[in-house]
C-alpha positions as CSV (number, residue, x, y, z in Angstrom):
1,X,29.3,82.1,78.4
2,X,29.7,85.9,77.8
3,X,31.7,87.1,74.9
4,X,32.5,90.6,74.1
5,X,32.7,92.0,71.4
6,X,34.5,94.9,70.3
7,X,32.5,98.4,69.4
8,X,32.9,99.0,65.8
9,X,30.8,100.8,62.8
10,X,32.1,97.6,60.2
11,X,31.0,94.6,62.3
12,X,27.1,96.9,63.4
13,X,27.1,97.5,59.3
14,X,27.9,93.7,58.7
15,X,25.5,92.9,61.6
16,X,22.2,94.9,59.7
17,X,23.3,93.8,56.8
18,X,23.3,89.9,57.2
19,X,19.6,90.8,58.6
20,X,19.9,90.4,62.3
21,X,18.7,93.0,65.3
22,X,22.3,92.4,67.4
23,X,25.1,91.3,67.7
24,X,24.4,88.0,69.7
25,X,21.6,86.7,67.3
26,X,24.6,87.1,64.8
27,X,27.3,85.4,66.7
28,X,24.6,82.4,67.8
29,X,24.0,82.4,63.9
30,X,27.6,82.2,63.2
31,X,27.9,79.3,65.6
32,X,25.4,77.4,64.0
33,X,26.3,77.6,60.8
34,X,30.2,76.3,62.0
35,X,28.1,74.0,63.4
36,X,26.9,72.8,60.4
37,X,30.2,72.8,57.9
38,X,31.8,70.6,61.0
39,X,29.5,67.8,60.4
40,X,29.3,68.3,56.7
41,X,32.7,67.9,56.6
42,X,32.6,64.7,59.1
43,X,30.6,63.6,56.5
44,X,32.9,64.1,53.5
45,X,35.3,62.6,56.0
46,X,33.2,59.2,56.2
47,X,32.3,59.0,52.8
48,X,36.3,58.9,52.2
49,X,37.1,57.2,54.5
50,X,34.1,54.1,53.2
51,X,32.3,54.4,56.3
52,X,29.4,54.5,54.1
53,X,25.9,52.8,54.1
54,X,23.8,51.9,51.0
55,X,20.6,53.8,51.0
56,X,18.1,51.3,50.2
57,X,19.7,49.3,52.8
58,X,20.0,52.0,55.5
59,X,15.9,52.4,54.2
60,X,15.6,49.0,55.0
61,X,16.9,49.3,58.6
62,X,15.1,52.4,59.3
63,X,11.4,51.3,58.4
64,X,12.4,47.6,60.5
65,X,13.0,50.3,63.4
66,X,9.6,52.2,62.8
67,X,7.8,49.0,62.2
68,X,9.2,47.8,65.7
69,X,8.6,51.1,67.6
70,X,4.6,51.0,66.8
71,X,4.2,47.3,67.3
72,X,5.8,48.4,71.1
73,X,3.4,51.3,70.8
74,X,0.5,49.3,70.4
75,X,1.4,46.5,72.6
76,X,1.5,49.2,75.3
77,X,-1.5,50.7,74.5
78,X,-3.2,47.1,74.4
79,X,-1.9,46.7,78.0
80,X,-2.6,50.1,79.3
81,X,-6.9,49.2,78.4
């Protein structure tokens, strides 16, 4: 994708100020960081909503899948000898 983006002595000031070398670094920055308030704010939007998960539970489900994912691991390895 090629954006362009107009010549001006504000946005190369706000550029070297914010700490980056050009103007793309900046804009990929910028992306990201939308990036990021868009699925903070699905999160907010879950939470409202009740599409929530208690943590010791969600704790509960996420060791089960590591437990499982190692016991695969090892049966592989045990097959692969």
């Amino acid at each position: 994708m090629k954006i362009t983006i107009p010549d001006s002595p504000e946005l190369t000031a706000r550029i070297a100020a914010e700490g980056f070398s050009d103007a793309e670094a900046y804009v990929h920055a910028l992306v990201a960081k939308d990036l990021e308030v868009a699925a903070i704010m699905e999160g907010v939007a879950d939470v409202e909503a009740g599409r929530v998960q208690p943590a010791d539970e969600a704790f509960r489900e996420i060791r089960a899948e590591i437990a499982a994912a190692k016991e695969r691991s090892a049966a592989a390895a045990t097959r692969q000898a």
